[in-house]
N, C-alpha and C positions, 0 to 999 in steps of 0.2 A: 359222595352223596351221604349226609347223614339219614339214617333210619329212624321214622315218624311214630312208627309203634311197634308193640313187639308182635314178632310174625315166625312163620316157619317158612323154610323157604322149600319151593316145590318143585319147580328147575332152575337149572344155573348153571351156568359154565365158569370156570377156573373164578368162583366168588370168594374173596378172602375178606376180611373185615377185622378192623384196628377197635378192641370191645378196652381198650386202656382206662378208661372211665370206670370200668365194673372190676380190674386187677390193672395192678399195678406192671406187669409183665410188658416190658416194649417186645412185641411180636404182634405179629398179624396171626390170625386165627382160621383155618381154611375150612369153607365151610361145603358140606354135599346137601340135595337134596334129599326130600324123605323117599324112600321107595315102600314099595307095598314087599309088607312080608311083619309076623310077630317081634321077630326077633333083628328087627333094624338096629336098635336102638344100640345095639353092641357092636355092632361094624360104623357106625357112624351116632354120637352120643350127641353132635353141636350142628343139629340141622337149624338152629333159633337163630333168629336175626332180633339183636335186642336193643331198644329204642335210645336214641342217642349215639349210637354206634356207628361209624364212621362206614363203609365198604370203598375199601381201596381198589382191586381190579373185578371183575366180570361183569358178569349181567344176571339177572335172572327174573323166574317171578317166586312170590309168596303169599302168599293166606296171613291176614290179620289176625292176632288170637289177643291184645289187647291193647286197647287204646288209653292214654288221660293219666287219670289216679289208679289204674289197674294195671301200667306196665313196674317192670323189675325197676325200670331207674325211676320212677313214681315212690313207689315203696321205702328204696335202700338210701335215696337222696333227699328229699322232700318232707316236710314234717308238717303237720296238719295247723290250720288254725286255728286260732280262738275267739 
């Protein structure tokens, strides 16, 4: 299933995701849910599901945080018109 926009993901089980588009690195990329607590962000840095991004096994859900001309692959691939 590619991924529609960029999102954080909130549960999930065994979700891994091929982000090869955004680095060049062939691996999949495993990814955990956010948990409550300040200091998540250092036990787990790649809770983001980023658009265009492939998801190879699980399941889960996620929260949208941008959609269009405001996701990462909007930005880093895409070039405005004139």
């Amino acid at each position: 299933m590619r991924i529609p926009a960029d999102c954080v993901l909130i549960e999930g089980q065994d979700v891994t995701a091929d982000e090869t588009i955004y680095n060049e690195a062939r691996e999949l990329v495993n990814k955990k849910e956010v948990s409550k607590g300040e200091e998540h962000h250092r036990d787990n840095p790649d809770c983001f599901l980023l658009a265009n991004s492939l998801i190879m096994t699980g399941s889960g859900r996620a929260v949208v945080c941008a959609v269009g001309q405001h996701t990462r692959y909007s930005q880093e691939f895409e070039t405005e018109e004139i």
